[in-house]
C-alpha positions as CSV (number, residue, x, y, z in Angstrom):
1,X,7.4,53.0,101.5
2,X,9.6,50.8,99.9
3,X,12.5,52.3,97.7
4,X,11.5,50.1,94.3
5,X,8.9,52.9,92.4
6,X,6.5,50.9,90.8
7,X,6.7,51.5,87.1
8,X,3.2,52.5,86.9
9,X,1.1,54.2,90.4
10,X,-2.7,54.7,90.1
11,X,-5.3,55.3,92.6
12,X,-8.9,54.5,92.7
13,X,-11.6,57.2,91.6
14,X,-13.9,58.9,92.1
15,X,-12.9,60.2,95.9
16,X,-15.9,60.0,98.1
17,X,-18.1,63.0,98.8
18,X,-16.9,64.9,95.6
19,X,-19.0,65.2,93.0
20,X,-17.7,64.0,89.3
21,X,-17.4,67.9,88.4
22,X,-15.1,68.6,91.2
23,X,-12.9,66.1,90.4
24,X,-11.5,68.2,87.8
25,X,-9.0,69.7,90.0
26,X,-8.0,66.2,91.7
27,X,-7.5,64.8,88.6
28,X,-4.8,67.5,87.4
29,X,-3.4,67.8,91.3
30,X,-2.5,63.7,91.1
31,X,-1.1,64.4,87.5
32,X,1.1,66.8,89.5
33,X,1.9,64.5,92.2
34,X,2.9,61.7,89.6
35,X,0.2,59.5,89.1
36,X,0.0,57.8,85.8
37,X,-3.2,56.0,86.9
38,X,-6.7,56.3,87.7
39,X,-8.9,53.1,88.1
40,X,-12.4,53.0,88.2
41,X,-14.4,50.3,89.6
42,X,-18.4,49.6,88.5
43,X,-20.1,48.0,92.0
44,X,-23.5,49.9,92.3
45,X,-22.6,54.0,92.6
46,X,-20.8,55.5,89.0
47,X,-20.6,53.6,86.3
48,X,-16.7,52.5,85.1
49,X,-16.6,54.1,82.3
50,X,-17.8,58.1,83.2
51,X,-15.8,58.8,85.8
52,X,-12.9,58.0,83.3
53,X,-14.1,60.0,80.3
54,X,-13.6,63.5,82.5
55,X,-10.6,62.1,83.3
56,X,-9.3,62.1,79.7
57,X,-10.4,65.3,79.2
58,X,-8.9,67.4,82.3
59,X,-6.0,65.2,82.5
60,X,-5.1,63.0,79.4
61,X,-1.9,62.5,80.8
62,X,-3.5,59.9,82.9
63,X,-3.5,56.3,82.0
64,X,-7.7,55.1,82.1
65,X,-8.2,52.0,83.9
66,X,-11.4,50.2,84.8
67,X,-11.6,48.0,87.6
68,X,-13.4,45.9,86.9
69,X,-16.3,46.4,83.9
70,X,-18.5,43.3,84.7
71,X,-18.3,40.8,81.8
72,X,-22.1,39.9,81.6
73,X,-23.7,42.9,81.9
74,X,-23.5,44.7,78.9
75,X,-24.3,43.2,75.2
76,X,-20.8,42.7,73.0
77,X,-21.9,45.6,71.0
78,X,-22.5,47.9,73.8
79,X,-19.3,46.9,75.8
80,X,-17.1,46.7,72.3
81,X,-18.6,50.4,71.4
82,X,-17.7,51.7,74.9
83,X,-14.7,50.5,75.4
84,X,-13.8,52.1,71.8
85,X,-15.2,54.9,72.6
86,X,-13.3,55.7,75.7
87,X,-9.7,54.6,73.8
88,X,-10.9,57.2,71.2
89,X,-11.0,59.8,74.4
90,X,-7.7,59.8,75.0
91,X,-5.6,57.4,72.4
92,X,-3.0,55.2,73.7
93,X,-3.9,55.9,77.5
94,X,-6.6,53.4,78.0
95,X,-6.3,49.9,79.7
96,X,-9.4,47.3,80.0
97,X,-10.4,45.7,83.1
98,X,-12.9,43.0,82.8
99,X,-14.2,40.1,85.2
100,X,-16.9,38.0,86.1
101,X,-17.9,40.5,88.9
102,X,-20.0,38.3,91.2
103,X,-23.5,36.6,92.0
104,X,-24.6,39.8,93.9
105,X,-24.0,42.4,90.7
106,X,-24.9,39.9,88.0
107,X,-28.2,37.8,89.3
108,X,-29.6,39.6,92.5
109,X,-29.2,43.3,91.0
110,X,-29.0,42.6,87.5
111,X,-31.1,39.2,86.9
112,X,-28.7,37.4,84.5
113,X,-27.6,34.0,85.2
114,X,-24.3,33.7,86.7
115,X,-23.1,30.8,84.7
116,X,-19.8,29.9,83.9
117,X,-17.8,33.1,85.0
118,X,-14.4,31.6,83.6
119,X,-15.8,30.9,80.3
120,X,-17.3,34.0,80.1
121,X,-14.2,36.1,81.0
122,X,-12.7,34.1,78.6
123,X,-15.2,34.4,75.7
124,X,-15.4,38.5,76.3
125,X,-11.7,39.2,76.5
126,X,-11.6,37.2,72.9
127,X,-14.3,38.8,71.3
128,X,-12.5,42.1,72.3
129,X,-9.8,41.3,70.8
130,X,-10.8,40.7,67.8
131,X,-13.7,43.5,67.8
132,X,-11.5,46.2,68.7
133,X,-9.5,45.6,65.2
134,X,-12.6,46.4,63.4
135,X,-12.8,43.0,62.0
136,X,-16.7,41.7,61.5
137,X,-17.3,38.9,63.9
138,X,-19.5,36.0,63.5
139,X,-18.7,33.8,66.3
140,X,-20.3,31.3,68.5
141,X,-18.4,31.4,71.4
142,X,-19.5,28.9,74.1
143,X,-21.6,31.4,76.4
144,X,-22.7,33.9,73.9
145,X,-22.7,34.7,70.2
146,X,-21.8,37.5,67.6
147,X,-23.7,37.4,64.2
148,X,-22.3,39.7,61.7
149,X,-21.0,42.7,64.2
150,X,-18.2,45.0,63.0
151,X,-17.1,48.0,65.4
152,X,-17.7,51.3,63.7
153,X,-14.6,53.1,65.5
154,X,-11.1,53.2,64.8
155,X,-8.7,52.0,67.8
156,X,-5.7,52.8,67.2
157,X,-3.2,51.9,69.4
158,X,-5.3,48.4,70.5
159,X,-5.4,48.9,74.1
160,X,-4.5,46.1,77.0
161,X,-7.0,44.0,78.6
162,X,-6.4,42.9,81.8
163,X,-9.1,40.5,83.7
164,X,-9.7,40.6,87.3
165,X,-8.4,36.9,88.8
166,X,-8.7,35.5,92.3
167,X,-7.7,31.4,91.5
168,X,-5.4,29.9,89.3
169,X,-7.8,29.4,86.6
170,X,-8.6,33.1,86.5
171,X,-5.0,34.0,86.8
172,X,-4.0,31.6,83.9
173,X,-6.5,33.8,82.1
174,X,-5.0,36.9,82.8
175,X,-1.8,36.0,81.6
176,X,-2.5,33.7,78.9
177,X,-4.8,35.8,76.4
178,X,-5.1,38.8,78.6
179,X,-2.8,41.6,79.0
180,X,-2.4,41.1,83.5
181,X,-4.1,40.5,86.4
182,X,-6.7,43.0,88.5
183,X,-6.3,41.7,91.9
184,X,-7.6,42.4,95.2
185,X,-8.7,41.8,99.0
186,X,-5.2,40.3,99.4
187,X,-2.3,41.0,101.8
188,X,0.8,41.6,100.4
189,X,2.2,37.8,101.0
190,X,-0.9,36.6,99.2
191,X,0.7,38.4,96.3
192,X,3.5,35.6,95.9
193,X,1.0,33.2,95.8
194,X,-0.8,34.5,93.2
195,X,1.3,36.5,90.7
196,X,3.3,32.9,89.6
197,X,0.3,32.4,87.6
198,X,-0.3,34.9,85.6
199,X,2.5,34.8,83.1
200,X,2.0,35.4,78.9
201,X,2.3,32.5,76.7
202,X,6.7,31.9,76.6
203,X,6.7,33.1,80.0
204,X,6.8,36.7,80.2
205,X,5.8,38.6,82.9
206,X,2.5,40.6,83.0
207,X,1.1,43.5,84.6
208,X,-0.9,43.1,88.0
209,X,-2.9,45.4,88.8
210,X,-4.0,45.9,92.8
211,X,-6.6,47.9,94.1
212,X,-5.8,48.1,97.7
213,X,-8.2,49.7,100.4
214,X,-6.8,52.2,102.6
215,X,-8.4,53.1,105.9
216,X,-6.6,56.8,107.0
217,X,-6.6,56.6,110.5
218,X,-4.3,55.2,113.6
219,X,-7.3,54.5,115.8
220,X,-7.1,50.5,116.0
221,X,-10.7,50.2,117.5
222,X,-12.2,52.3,113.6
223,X,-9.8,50.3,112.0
224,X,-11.2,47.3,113.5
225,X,-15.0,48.3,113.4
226,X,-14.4,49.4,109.9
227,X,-12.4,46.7,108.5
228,X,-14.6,43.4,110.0
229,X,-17.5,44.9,108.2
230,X,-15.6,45.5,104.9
231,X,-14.7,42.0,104.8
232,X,-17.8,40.6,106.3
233,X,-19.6,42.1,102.9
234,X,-17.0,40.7,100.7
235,X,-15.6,37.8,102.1
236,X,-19.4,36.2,102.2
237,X,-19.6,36.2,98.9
238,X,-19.3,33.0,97.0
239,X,-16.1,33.9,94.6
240,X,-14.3,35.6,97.8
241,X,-14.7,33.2,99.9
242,X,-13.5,30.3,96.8
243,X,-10.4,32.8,96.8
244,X,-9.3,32.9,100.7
245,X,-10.0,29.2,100.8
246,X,-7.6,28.4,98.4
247,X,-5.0,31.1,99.9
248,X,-5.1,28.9,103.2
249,X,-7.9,30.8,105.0
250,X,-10.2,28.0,104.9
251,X,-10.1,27.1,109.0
252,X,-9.4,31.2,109.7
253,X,-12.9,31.9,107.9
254,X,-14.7,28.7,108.7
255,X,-16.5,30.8,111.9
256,X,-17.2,33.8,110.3
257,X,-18.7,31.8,107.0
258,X,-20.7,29.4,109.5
259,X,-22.1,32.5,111.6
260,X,-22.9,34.4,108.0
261,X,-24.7,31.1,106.8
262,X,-26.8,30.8,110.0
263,X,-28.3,34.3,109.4
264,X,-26.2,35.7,112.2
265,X,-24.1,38.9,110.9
266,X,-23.5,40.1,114.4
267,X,-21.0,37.0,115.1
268,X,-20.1,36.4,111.9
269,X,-18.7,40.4,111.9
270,X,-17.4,39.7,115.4
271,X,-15.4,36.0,114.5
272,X,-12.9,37.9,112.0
273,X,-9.3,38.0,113.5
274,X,-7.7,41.2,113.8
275,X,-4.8,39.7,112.2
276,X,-6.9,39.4,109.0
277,X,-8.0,43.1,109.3
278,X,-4.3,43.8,109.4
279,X,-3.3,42.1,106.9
280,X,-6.2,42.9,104.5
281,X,-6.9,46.6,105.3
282,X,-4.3,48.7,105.2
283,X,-3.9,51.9,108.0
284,X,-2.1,53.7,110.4
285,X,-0.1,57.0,109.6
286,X,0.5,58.2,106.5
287,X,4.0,56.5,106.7
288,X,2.6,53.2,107.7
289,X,0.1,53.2,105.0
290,X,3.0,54.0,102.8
291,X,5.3,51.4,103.8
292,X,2.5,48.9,103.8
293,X,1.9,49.2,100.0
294,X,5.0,49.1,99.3
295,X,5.3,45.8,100.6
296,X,2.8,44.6,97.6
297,X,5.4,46.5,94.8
298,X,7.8,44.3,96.9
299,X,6.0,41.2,96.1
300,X,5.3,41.6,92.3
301,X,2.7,44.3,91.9
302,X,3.5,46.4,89.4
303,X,0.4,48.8,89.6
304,X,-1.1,49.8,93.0
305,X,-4.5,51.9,92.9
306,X,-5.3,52.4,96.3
307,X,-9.1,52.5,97.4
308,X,-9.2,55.1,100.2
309,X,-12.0,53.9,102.7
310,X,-13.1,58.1,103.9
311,X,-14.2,61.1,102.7
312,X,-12.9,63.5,99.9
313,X,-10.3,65.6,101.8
314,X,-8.9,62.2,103.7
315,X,-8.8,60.6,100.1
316,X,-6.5,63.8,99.1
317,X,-4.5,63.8,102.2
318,X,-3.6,60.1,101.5
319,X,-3.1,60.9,97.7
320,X,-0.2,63.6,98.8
321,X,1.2,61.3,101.0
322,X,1.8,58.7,99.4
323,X,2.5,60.0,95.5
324,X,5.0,58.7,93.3
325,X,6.7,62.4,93.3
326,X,7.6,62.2,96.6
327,X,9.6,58.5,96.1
328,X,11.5,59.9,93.2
């Protein structure tokens, strides 16, 4: 790995094939190992936010991240309420990851209207601002409105809120009124193209969050099976696809999204380059795996969270390998 330590090093929980009890003992082990981050991410298994209250209790030296809560489906009481409730958990060691999540979670699993996912990014990261203050807020904001609504719950410190950005809009976001960037199913050069973006309002640089998936093995044929169908499932959908056409992808993809459209996920899977695998899935030995992230800290992330694609004990032998303790 790269000899520039990222200031902050999370990983992505929970591990696969552990139960949320067990993770007890992981959670103090990466505390040990010098984690200051565990990231959550709400797609269809746990929840974002449970997973992260055990974490405050068996290891509140831990910074609490989620990646990403889905902006649309929870009311503006309910997500103000949980979001206060979890900085409550553990004060001060709480950051906010929001985002429009995508048509799949929102309208096929959830039925709401995906309808102007900037907007309403940008409408929830404002009404948690001021919510989490303990201000009342009446608002009409211009996808949903707050009659009257004052948070219950003292949060004290305020916590950051980071949104999850793929194109410059959402980028602009994150550094405008939010706190950073949540990115992710990028290689590391796609990092330079992104991070110029998300800046704060005179300029300042912001965090940037990346949740990087990690496949532990060398065996190049599993990485290849493995990978294709990881991106197959992702970059179909409508805002990941937006996001590698405007990284360049556009002629790269163009089979894979005409095979996809035609109904035909056999060649679609099979029309991915191995050169995207490569660069989107990261693998090999532990020491490859370690040097490969560190060539995203290289390019401006300041906050990697792997995603280890295997079981528990694979999740753990990448977690050892790679911890900040062993770079200091």
């Amino acid at each position: 790995m790269t000899d520039r330590v990222p200031n902050r090093f999370g990983i992505t929980v929970p591990f696969d094939g552990l139960t949320l009890p067990e993770h007890r003992e992981v959670f103090r082990e990466l505390v040990d190992l010098g984690y200051t981050d565990v990231w959550s991410a709400e797609s269809g298994a746990y929840d974002a936010f449970t997973p992260l209250v055990l974490a405050a209790a068996w290891a509140p030296e831990l910074r609490l991240g989620t990646a990403i809560i889905p902006a649309y489906t929870r009311g503006a009481m309910t997500l103000a309420s949980q979001v206060a409730s979890l900085c409550a958990a553990n004060p001060g060691h709480f950051a906010v990851g929001i985002g429009s999540s995508s048509n799949i979670i929102v309208e096929r699993w959830n039925s709401i209207p995906f309808d102007k996912p900037y907007q309403r990014v940008r409408d929830t990261v404002r009404f948690l601002r001021t919510a989490l203050t303990g201000e009342k807020v009446t608002a009409d904001y211009e996808t949903f409105s707050v009659n009257g609504f004052r948070l219950g719950v003292k949060v004290d410190p305020q916590p950051p809120i980071l949104v999850a950005a793929l194109r410059e809009g959402m980028l602009r976001l994150a550094g405008r009124e939010g706190d950073g960037a949540i990115i992710n199913w990028l290689s590391a050069d796609d990092v330079r193209s992104v991070t110029p973006h998300v800046v704060g309002p005179n300029g300042e640089p912001r965090e940037i969050v990346a949740r990087l998936f990690v496949l532990p093995t060398e065996d190049r044929d599993l990485v290849r099976f493995v990978g294709r169908r990881a991106i197959a499932q992702y970059l179909n959908v409508p805002v990941y696809a937006a996001f590698h056409e405007w990284l360049g992808r556009g002629d790269m993809l163009r089979p894979m999204w005409d095979h996809w459209k035609a109904g035909d996920r056999a060649a679609a899977t099979e029309a991915i380059p191995d050169e995207l695998v490569d660069a989107l899935v990261i693998s090999g030995s532990m020491e490859q795996i370690a040097e490969h992230i560190g060539r995203y800290v290289d390019a401006g992330v300041t906050t990697p969270a792997p995603a280890i694609l295997g079981n528990a004990d694979q999740a753990l032998a990448v977690a050892r390998a790679i911890a900040p303790a062993r770079r200091a």
